[in-house]
N, C-alpha and C positions, 0 to 999 in steps of 0.2 A: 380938336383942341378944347372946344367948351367942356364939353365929359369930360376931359382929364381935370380942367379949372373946376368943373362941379362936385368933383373926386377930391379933389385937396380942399375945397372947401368945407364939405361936408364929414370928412373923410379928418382928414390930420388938424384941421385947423376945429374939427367940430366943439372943443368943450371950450372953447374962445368964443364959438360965436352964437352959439345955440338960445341966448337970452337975448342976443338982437337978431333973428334972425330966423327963418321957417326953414329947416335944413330940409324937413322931410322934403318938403315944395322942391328945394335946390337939389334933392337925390332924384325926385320923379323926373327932372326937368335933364337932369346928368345922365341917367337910363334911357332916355327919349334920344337924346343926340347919339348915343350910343348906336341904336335901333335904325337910323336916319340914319347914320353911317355904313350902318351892316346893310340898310336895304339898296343904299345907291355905289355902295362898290362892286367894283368887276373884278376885281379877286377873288377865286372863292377862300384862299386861305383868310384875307381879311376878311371877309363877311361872317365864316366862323367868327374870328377873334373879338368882331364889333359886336354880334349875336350875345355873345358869353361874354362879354361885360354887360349887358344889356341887361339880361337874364339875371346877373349877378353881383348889379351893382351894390343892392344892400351889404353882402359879405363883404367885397372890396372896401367898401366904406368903414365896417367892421375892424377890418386888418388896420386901414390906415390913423382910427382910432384910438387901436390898440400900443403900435406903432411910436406914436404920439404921446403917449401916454407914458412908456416906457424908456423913452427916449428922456424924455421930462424927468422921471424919476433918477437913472443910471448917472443923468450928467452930475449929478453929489457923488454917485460912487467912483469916477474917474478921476477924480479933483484930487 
């Protein structure tokens, strides 16, 4: 659950928070929990899945971003 909270923080809520705020810090801290998750599950399906968010959390962040962003702009085009 922190990773995903580090994930929308850094991630969708980034161009809100980033002048109060050390995102990088909250994405190294959100890929950590990821990595901590993947090494102490006994799944191996979830230990992939926690690995490759780990791996990959700057992209997701990327997306969520993006996301965010677009989202922001279309809500005038649906009005």
């Amino acid at each position: 659950m922190a990773g995903g909270q580090c994930l929308l923080l850094t991630g969708f809520f980034g161009d809100q928070l980033h002048r109060r705020h050390n995102l990088d810090w909250y994405s190294g801290i959100g890929a950590g929990f990821y990595a901590a998750a993947a090494a102490l599950s006994s799944v191996a399906a979830h230990r992939r899945m926690m690995a490759h968010m780990a791996s990959r959390f700057d992209y997701w962040r990327g997306s969520h971003l993006r996301l965010s962003r677009e989202l922001r702009v279309q809500r005038y085009l649906l009005m």
